[in-house]
LUMDRENMAR-655519 format. One record per residue (C-alpha): residue number from 1; x, y, z. Coordinates in pm, whole numbers, plus 50000, padded with zeros to 5 digits. Example, Ala and Ser with C-alpha at 12.3 -4.5 7.8 and 13.67 -1.06 7.14 Angstrom:
 resi    px    py    pz
    1 51230 49550 50780
    2 51367 49894 50714
This chain:
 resi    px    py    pz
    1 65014 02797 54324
    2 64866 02597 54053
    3 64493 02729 54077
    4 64303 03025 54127
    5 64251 03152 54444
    6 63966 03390 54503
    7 63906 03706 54828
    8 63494 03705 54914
    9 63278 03982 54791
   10 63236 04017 55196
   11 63393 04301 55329
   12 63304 04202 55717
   13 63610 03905 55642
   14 63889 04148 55629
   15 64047 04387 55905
   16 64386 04466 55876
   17 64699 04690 55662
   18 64771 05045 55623
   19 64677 05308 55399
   20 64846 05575 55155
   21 65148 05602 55390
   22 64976 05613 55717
   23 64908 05332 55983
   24 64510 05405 55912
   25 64278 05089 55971
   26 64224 04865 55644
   27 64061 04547 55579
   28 64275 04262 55546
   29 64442 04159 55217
   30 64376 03803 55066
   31 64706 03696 55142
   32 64861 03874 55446
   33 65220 03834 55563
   34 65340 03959 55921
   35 65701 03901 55989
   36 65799 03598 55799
   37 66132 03494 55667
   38 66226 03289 55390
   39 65896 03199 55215
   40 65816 03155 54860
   41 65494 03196 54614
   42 65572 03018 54255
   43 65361 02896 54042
   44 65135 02958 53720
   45 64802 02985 53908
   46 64571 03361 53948
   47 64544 03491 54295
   48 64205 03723 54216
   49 64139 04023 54495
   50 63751 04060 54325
   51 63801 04439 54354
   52 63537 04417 54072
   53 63316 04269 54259
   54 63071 04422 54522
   55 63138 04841 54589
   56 63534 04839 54662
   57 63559 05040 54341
   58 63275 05335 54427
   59 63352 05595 54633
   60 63723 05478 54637
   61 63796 05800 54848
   62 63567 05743 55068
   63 63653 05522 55429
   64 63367 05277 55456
   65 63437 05107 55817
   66 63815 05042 55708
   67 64001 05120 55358
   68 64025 04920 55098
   69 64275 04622 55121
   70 64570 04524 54874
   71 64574 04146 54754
   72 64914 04054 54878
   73 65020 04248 55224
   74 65417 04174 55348
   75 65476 04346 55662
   76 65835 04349 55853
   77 65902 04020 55604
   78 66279 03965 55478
   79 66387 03694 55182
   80 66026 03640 55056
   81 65997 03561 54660
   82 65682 03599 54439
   83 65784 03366 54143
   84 65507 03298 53816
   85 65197 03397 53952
   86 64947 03613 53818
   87 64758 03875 54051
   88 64454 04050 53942
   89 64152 04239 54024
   90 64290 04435 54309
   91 64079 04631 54513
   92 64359 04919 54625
   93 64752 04849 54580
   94 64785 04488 54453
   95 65108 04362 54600
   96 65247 04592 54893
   97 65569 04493 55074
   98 65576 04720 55355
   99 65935 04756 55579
  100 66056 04445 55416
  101 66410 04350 55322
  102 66598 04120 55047
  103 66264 04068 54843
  104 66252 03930 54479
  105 65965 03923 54205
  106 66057 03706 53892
  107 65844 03657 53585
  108 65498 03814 53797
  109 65208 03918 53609
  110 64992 04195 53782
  111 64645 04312 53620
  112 64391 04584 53675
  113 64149 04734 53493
  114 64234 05056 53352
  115 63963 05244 53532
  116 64021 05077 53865
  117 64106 05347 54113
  118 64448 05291 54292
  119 64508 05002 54180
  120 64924 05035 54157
  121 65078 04720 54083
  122 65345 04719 54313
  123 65406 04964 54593
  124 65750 04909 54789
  125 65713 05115 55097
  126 66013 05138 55301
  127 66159 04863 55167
  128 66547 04762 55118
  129 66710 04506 54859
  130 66457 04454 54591
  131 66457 04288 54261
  132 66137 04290 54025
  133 66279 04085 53733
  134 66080 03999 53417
  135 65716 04130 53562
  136 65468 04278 53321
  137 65249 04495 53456
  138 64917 04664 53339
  139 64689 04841 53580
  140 64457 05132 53661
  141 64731 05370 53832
  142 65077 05347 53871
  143 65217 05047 53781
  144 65557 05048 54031
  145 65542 05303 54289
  146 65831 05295 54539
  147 65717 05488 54868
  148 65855 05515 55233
  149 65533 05644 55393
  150 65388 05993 55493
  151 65549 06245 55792
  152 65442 06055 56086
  153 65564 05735 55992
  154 65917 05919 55889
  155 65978 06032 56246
  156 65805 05740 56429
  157 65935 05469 56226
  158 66228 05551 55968
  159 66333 05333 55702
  160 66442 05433 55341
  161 66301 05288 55045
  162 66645 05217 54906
  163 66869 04941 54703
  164 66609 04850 54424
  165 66653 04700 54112
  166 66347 04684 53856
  167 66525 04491 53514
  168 66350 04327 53190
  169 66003 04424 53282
  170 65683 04542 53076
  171 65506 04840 53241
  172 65195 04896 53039
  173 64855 05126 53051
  174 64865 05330 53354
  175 64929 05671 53538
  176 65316 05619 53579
  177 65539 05325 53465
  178 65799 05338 53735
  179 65670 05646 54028
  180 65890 05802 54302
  181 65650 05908 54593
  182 65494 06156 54687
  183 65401 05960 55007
  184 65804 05898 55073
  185 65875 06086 55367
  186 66171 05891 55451
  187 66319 05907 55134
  188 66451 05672 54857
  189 66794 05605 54680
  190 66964 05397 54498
  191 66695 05288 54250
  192 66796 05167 53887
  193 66561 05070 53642
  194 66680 04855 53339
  195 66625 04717 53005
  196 66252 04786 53043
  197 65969 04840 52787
  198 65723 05127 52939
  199 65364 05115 52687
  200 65072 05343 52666
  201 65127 05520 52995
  202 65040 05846 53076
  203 65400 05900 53207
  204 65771 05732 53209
  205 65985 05822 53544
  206 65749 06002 53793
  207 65878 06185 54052
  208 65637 06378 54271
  209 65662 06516 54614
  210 65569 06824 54826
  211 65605 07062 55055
  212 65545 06876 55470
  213 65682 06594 55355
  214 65986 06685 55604
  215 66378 06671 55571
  216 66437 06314 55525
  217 66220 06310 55236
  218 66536 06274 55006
  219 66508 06103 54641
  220 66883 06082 54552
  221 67082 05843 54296
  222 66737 05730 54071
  223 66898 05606 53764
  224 66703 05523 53460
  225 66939 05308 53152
  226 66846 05106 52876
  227 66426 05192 52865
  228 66243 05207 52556
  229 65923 05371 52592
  230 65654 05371 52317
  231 65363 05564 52338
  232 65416 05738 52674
  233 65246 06074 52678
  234 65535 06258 52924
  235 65840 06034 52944
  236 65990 06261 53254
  237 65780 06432 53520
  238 65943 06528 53840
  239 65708 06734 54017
  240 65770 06937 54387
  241 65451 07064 54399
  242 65233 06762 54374
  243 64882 06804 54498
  244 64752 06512 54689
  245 64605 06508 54994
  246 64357 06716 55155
  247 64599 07008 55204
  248 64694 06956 54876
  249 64579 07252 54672
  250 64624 07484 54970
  251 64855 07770 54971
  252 65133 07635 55184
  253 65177 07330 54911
  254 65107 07567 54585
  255 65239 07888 54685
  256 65505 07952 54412
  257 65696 08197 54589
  258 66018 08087 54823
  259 65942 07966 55152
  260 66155 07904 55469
  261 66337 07593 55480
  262 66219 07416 55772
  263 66180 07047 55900
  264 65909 06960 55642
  265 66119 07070 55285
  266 66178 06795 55116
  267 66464 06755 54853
  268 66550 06603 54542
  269 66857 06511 54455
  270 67045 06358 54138
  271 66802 06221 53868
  272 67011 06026 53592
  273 66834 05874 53231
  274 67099 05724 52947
  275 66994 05566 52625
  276 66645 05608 52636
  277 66417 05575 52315
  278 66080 05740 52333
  279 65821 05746 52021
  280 65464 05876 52041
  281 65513 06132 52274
  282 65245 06368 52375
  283 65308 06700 52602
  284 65631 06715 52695
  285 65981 06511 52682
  286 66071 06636 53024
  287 65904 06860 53281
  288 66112 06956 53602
  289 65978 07162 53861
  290 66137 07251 54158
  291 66065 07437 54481
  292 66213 07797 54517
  293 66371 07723 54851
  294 66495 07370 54766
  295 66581 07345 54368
  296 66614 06988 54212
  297 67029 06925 54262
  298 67091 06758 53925
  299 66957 06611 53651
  300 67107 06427 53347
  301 66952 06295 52999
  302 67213 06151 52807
  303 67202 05933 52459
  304 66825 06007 52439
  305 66613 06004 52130
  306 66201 06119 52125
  307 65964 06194 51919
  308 65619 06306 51964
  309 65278 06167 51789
  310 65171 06376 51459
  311 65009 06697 51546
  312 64644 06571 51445
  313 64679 06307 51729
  314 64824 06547 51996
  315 64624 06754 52225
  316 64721 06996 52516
  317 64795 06768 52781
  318 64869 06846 53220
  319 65221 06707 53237
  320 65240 06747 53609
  321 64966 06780 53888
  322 64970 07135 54034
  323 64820 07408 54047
  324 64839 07693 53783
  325 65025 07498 53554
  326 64911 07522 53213
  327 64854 07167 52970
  328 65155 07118 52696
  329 65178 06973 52407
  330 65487 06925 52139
  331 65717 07080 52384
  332 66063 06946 52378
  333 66186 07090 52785
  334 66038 07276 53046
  335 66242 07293 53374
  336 66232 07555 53651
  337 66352 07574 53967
  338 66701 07350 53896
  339 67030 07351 54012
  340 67186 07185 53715
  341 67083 07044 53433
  342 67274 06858 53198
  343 67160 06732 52806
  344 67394 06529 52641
  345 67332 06345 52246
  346 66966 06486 52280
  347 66724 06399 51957
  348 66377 06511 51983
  349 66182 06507 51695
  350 65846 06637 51595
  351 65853 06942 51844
  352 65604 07203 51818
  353 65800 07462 52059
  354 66197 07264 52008
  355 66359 07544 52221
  356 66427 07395 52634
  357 66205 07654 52849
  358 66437 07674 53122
  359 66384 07914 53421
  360 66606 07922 53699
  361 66857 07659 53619
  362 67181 07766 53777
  363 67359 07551 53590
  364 67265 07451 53259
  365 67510 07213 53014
  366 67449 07044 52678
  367 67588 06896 52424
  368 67525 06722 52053
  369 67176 06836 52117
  370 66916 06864 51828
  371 66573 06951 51790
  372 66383 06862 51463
  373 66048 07012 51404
C-alpha cells in the first residue's frame, strides 16, 4: 500500500461482519478477509473507512438496516501481517481480527477522532498468537480491546482470546489504553503488555465484565511490565459489575448482594503490574471490584510509582461504570470484593485520601509501601 484507499459514503455497498460479540448482520468492512492464510498489508499508504462522512457517526446505537462496519474485517484468517500502514476514520472497530491465529501488527498507525463513537483501534476477538509491535494508537474509545465474544458465541463457538503480546506501542486519547472485555465470554489469558507509553486516556489496564457472561468467561495470567503512563486519569480499573448492554443496569447485573454461582458467573483470575510509572493521575491509582459470589483471585502491583495532577486540576471523577458507585478523586486504593491483594515498593504521591480502602480482601500483603500527601 503506497496510496490512499478510500470506503464510499454509500452504505447500500456493504453487507457483511458481526457486531459487539454477537453474529448480528453488519455492513461490510472496506477490506474484508474470510479464511485466508499467509497474506500481508505493508506499506506507508492511508486506508480511510470515511466514518466521518455521511450518518455512520449519529445514532451510533441505533441499527439502521445493518450495523456499522469496521475498516479491516479478518475472519477464521491465520499468519496475516499488517505492516506500515495507517488506518483512519473508522466507522465502528477499525481493525477486527475475529477467530484468527498467529497474527502480527508492526509499526501500524490507527486514528479516530476523539468523539467518534466505538471507534476501538484494535479489537482481537477470539483470537490466538498475537503480536502488536511498535503501533501508536489514538482513537475515540478504547484503543486495544481484546474480546472473545458474548454468551452465545461462548457455547456455540468457543475459542479463547489467549497468547498476546502488545510491546513498544503508543496508546494515546481514549476510553482505555489496553481493555479486557466485557464482551469475552470465552475468556482470555496469557496477555502481556510491554514497554508501552499509555497518554491522555481516561484509563490504563481495563478490565470489565459482568454477571451472564457464563463460566468460561475467565481473564487469568494478564500481566502488565515496563508501562509508563502519563496523564491517565485511573491507571487500574477492573470492574465485575460493568453495565453495558440492555440488561445492563438491571438488578441481576447491579445487585450488590451475593448471588448463586451458576453457569453465567464469570471469574477473574490473577492480574499482575511491575514497574509501572504513572504521573497526572486523576481519581484513583487502582479500583478493584469484585462480585460477592466470585471475588477477583489475585492481584499484584509491584515497583510502582504515581502521582496524581495538583488538586486545582482534579475533579471527582467515575473510575468504573456501575451503578451506585460514587466519582473519586486523589484516592490512592479502593478494592472490594478480593481474594488477595498484594502491594509491593508502592509510591503514590499527591493523595488526597493515601490510606488503601479495602473491603473484603481476604488476603491482603504489602510491603515498602508509601503514601505522600
Amino acid at each position: 500500500v503506497k496510496a490512499e484507499s478510500a470506503s464510499s459514503e454509500e452504505p447500500s455497498e456493504y453487507s457483511f461482519a458481526s457486531w459487539e460479540g454477537n453474529p448480528e448482520t453488519s455492513f461490510a468492512s472496506l477490506i474484508t478477509g474470510i479464511g485466508l492464510t499467509d497474506v500481508d498489508i505493508i506499506g506507508e499508504g492511508t486506508i480511510d473507512g470515511n466514518g466521518d462522512q455521511g450518518d455512520w457517526w449519529k445514532d451510533p446505537k441505533t441499527k439502521h438496516i445493518a450495523w456499522r462496519p469496521n475498516t479491516i474485517f479478518l475472519n477464521h484468517c491465520e499468519y496475516v501481517r499488517l505492516q506500515g500502514i495507517t488506518v483512519r476514520n473508522s466507522p465502528s472497530w477499525t481493525v477486527h481480527p475475529y477467530y484468527c491465529n498467529h497474527m502480527g501488527l508492526y509499526n501500524v498507525t490507527i486514528w479516530n477522532p476523539s468523539d467518534s463513537p466505538n471507534t476501538d483501534g484494535l479489537d482481537p476477538e477470539s483470537c490466538s498468537d498475537l503480536l502488536v509491535l511498535g503501533t501508536t494508537i489514538s482513537v475515540g474509545d478504547d484503543c486495544i480491546a481484546i474480546k472473545s465474544g458474548k454468551y452465545y458465541m461462548s457455547e456455540k463457538h468457543h475459542k479463547t482470546a489467549e497468547n498476546i503480546i502488545i510491546r513498544n506501542c503508543i496508546l494515546e486519547r481514549g476510553h482505555g489504553s489496553v481493555t479486557i472485555g466485557s464482551e469475552a465470554a470465552a475468556g482470555v489469558q496469557n496477555v502481556e503488555v510491554v514497554k508501552c507509553i499509555f497518554h491522555g486516556t481516561d484509563r490504563g489496564l481495563r478490565v470489565k465484565t459482568r454477571r451472564g457472561r457464563g463460566p468460561h468467561a475467565v481473564y487469568d495470567n494478564i500481566v502488565f511490565h515496563h508501562i509508563r503512563m502519563e496523564d491517565v486519569h485511573m491507571p487500574f480499573t477492573f470492574n465485575m459489575f460493568y453495565f453495558c448492554d440492555p440488561d445492563g443496569h438491571s438488578d441481576y447485573v447491579q445487585n450488590q448482594k451475593k448471588q448463586p454461582v451458576d453457569e453465567r458467573t464469570p471469574r477473574i483470575g490473577t492480574i499482575r503490574a511491575e514497574n509501572i510509572e504513572c504521573t497526572g493521575a486523576d481519581g484513583c491509582i487502582l479500583v478493584a471490584y469484585g462480585l460477592p459470589e466470585m471475588y477477583i483471585e489475585n492481584i499484584v502491583l509491584r515497583n510502582v510509582t504515581a502521582s496524581f495532577l495538583p488538586k486545582k486540576l482534579r475533579k471527582p471523577t467515575q473510575t468504573i461504570m456501575m451503578d451506585n458507585f460514587k466519582p473519586m478523586t486523589g484516592k490512592s486504593i479502593y478494592a472490594r470484593n478480593v481474594k488477595k491483594l498484594t502491594l509491593d515498593n508502592l509510591i503514590i504521591d499527591g493523595a488526597d485520601e493515601p490510606e488503601p480502602e479495602l473491603y473484603d480482601v481476604i488476603d491482603y500483603g504489602s510491603s515498602h509501601v508509601v503514601f505522600n500527601q
